[in-house]
N, C-alpha and C positions, 0 to 999 in steps of 0.2 A: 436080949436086954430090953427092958420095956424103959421107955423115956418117960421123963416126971409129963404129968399131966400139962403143967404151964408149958411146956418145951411144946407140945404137940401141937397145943394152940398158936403159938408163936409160928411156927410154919407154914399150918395151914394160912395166916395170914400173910406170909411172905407168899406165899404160893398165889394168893387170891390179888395180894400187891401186885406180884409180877408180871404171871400170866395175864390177866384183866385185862389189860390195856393193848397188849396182844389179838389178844383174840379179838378185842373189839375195831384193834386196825385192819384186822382179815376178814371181820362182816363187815368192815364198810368201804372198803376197795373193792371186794366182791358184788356188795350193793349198787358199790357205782358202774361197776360192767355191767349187772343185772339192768341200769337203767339203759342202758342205749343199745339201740336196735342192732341185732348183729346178723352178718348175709354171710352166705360162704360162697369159696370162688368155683364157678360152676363152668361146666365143660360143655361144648353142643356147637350146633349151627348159630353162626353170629351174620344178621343183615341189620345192611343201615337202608332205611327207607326216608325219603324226603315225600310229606305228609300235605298236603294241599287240596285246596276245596277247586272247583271248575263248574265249567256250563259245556251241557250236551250240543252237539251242529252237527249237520249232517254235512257228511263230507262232501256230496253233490245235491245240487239240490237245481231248480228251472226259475228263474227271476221272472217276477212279474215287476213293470217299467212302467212308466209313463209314455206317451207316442215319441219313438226316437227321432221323427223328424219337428220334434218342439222348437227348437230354435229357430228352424226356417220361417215361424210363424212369430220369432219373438217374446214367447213365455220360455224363459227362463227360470223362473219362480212359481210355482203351482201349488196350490192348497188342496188337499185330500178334505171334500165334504163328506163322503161317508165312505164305509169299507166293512165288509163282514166281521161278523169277530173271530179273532183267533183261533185256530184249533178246526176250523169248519171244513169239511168234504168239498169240495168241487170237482166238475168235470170242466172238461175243454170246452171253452165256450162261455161257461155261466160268467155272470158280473160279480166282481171282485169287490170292486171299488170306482167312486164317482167323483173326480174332480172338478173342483169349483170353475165357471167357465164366465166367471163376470169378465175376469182381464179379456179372455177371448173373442167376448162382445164388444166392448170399444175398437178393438182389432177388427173386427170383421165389416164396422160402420166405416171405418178408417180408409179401410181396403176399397172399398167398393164404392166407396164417392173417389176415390183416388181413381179406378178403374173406368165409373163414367167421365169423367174428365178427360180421363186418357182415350174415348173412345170419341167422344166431343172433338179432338183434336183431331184423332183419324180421319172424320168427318168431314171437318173443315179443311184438311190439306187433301182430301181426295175430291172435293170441288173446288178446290182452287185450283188444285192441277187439271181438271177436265175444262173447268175454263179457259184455263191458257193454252190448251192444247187445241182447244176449239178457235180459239181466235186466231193461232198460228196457222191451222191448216186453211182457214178462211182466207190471209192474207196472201198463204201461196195460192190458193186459189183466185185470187184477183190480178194475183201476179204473173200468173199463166197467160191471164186473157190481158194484161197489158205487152204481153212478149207478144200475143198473136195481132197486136193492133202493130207494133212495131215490125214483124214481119212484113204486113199487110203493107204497110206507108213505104219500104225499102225497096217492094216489088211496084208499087206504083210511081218511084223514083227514076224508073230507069230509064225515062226519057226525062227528064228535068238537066238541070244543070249539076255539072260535077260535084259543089259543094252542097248543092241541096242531098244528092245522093249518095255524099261522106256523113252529112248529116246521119242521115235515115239510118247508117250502116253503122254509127255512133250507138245510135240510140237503141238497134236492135241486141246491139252485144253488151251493153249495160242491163236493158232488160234480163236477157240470158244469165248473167251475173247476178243480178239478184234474186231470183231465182231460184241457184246453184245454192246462193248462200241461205236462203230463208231453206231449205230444204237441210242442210247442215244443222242450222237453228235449232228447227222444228225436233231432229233425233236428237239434239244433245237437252233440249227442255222434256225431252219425254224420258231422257238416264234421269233428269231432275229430279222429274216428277217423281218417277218409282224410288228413288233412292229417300227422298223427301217419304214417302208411302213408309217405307222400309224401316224408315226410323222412328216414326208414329205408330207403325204397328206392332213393332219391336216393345216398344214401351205401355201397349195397349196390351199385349201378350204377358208381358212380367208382370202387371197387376191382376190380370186375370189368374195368369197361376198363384201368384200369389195369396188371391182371396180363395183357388181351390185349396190351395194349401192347409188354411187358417179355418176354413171349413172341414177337412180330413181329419185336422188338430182336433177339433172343436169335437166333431164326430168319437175319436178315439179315445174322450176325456172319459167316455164310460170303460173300463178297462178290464179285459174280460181273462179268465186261465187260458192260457197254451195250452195247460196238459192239466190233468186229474190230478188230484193230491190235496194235502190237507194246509191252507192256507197259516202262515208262519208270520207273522210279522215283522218288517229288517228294522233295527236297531240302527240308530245314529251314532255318532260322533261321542256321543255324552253319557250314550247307553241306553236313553231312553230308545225307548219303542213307538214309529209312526203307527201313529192312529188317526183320530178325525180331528182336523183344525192341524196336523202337523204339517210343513212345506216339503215339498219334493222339489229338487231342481234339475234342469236338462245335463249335466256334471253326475251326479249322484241321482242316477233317477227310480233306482227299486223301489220301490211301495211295501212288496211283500214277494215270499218266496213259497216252495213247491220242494219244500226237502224229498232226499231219495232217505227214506226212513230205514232201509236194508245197511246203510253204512254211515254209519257215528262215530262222534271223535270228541273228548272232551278237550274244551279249550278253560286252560290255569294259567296262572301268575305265578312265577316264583320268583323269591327275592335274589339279590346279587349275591349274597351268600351260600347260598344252595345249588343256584342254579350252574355252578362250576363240576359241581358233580355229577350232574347230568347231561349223555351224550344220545344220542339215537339209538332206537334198538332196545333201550333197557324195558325190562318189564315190568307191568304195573299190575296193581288191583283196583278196578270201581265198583266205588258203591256209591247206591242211589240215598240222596236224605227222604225222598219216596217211602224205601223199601232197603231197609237198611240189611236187612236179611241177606237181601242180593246180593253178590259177589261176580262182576264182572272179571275176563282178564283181557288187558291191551297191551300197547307197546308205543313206545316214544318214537314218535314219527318226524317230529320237528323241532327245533330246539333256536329261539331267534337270538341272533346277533348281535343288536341294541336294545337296550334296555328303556323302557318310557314309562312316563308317569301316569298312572289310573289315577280317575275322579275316587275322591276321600284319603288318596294315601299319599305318606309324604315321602318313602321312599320308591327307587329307580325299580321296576320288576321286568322281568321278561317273559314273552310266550312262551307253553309249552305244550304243544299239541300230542293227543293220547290216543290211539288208534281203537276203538272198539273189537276185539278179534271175535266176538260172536256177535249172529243175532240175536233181537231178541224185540217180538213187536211190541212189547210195553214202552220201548224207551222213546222221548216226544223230546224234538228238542226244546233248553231252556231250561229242562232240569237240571237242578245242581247236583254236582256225585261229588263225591271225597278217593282223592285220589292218592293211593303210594306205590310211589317210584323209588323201588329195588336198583338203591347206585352202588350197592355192595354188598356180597355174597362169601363167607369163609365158609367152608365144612366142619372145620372144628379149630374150637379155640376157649381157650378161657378169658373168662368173664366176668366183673364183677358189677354192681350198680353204681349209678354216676354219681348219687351220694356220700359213696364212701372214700371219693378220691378227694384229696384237699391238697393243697399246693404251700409252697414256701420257698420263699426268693426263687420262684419257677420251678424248683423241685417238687412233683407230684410224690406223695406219699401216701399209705392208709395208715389206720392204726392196726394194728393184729393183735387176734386173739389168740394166747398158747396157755392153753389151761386155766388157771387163774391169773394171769399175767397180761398185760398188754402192752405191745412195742410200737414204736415211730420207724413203720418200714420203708423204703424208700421202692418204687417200683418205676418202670418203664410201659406206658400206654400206646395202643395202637388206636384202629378205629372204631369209635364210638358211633351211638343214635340216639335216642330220647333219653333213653332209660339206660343202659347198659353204656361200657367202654370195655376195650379186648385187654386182658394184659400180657405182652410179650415177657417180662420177665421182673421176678420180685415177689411172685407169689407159685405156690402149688393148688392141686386141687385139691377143695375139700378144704383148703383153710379160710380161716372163721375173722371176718374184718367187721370191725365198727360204723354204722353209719353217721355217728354224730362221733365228736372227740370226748374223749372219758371227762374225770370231773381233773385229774393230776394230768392231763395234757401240757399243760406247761411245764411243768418239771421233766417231761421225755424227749431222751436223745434222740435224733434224726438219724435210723441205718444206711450210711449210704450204700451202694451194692458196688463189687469192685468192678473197676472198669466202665462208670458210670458214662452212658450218652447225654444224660441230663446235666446241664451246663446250671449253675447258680447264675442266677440275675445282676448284668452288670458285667458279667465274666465271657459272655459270646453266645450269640443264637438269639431267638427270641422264647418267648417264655408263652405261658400259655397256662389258664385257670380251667380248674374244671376238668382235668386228665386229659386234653389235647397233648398229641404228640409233641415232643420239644426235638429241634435239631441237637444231633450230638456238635459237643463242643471239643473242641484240640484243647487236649491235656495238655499243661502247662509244663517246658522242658523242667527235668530237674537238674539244680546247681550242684555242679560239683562239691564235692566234699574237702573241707578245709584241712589239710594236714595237721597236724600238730604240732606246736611248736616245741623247738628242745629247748630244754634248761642247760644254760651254761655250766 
């Protein structure tokens, strides 16, 4: 049966009515998948590495000091006028560095009029002591020969009269008495004397060592290597690096060091956030900003305690010390490497990119791709690193996720997964942007069911 002509017409514009707008809803949902980047979820070895820059030290290294006996002399405070530069060979022996020795010299004029002074005094108490020792023994000596005039008058008494001859016998034993006693005198002005000696000398001796001392100082301000090695410069407090015009003090006294170049250790910062993941032992990779080529490997030797504040930054960081496990004689220290520290290792796991996880009231979700189609899936995160997070559950391998949201995002229901650990915001746990794991939360009991009531 062939249809009238106008009939045919009539159709095909129904047809072109209908369908139209159809088909032009399926190019442009299509279109809008077409625009946004789409990953699939991939299977392998997943590491999270925490990513940080440091500086080379050698793990042992021989301090070059200023003279440790500085205090005895009073410099406490020393200026470095000159010092090799950096980097320079030495052997045992050669001159490092030259400290400034003006303080030294007021000190040593100081000393050494303080010294004759004190020897002026020596002087003078050891001629006053031989004086008096001189005059004492003179006195006993006159005093001798007045006992022998008194013997003499007591033996020519002996025919006189009784009282004349108690006289004489008065006067001989007084003699004899004092005598006895200028002879007592005499030893106990001569303990004087020496003890008097003893205490001038005493104090004649502490300025003498004292100015050798400030001369030894003075001597040592030229400061020469211990041992062979290639001269390093010690870093202060602030970071900078002693050099010429910098102070050194008897507290803190390196100047410069003598690294053992055979064993290296990168010393980093890492912030308070990172630093939780990292324990001793873990492995690393360095590389040099040198020789970016290179490829060291170490190991996590030390991990500090307290966290403090480095010049320029305003958050808390803490050491993290990096064991070099080879040699290698290119490496000087002071060079910076970039360091990662492997704080987690799976063998296999799926994976998708951090972009494609997005969150809602703490529920992490992707969008998924099923053919032409895309869904609001709800999924469960494990542990993530820069770029990647694991997903324990909510996706398979090989499925195709969005990394931006389509253009009808808002119009797509949220799948939850049954038996979801992911808690909505508000309802228990904490929440977490960015596919961080979320604590599961306790399902909420369910209420009993109301019976029904009968009709009368």
């Amino acid at each position: 049966m062939r249809l009238p002509r106008n009939r045919r017409t009539l159709i095909a514009i129904a047809v072109l009515v209908i369908g139209g707008p159809a088909a032009w809803l399926l190019a442009r949902d299509t279109e809008g998948v077409e625009k946004s980047v789409i990953a699939r979820v991939r299977k392998g070895e997943f590491k999270v590495v925490v990513t940080t820059s440091g500086e080379l030290r050698a793990r042992k290294f021989v301090q070059i000091t200023v003279p440790p006996n500085a205090n005895q002399a009073d410099a406490y405070q020393m200026k470095i006028a000159s010092i090799v530069p950096e980097g320079t060979l030495v052997k045992a022996g050669d001159i490092v560095a030259e400290l400034d020795r003006s303080s030294l010299a007021a000190k040593t004029a100081e000393v050494s009029l303080a010294l004759q002074k004190a020897e002026a005094v020596y002087e003078q108490a050891m001629l006053d002591s031989t004086l008096n020792l001189s005059k004492a023994r003179e006195d006993m000596r006159t005093m001798e020969l007045g006992l022998e005039e008194k013997r003499l008058a007591k033996e020519q008494a002996v025919y006189e009269a009784p009282t004349v001859r108690r006289q004489a016998e008065i006067d001989l034993e007084k003699a004899t008495r004092a005598l006895a006693q200028a002879k007592i005198d005499y030893k106990t002005r001569t303990e004087q004397a020496m003890a008097k000696m003893r205490e001038v000398g005493a104090d004649t001796e502490r300025q003498r060592n004292k100015l050798r001392v400030v001369q030894e100082v003075m001597a040592n301000f030229t400061i020469r290597a211990p041992e062979p090695g290639m001269v390093i410069y010690q870093k202060e407090w602030n970071g900078k690096k002693r050099t010429t015009g910098s102070q050194v003090s008897s507290w803190d006294p390196t100047v410069a060091t003598l690294p053992d170049l055979t064993q290296m250790e990168s010393i980093t910062y890492v912030n308070e956030i990172d630093v939780r993941k990292i324990v001793v032992g873990q492995p690393a990779v360095i590389s040099l900003d040198s020789d970016p080529a290179k490829k060291l490997t170490g190991k996590v030797t030390q991990v500090a305690n307290v966290g403090e504040q480095r010049p320029n930054s305003d958050a808390k960081v803490f050491e993290v010390r990096i064991e070099v496990q080879q040699a290698d004689t290119t490496l000087r220290p002071g060079m910076t490497t970039g360091n990662g520290i492997e704080t987690h290792k799976t063998a296999s796991a799926l994976f998708i990119p951090l972009e494609a996880v997005n969150s809602e009231d703490g529920i992490p979700f992707v969008y998924k791709k099923s053919g032409g189609r895309v869904s609001k899936q709800e999924i469960v995160t494990g542990a993530m690193n820069d770029d990647e997070v694991v997903i324990v559950t909510g996706l398979e391998l090989a499925d195709e996720v969005l990394l931006s949201p389509p253009e009808n995002h808002a119009s797509l229901t949220l799948a939850r997964l049954p038996g979801s650990p992911n808690a909505p915001k508000g309802v228990g746990g904490d929440t977490a942007i960015g596919g961080r794991p979320i604590p599961a939360a306790t399902p909420p009991a369910a209420s009993p069911a109301t019976p029904p009531t009968k009709k009368p």
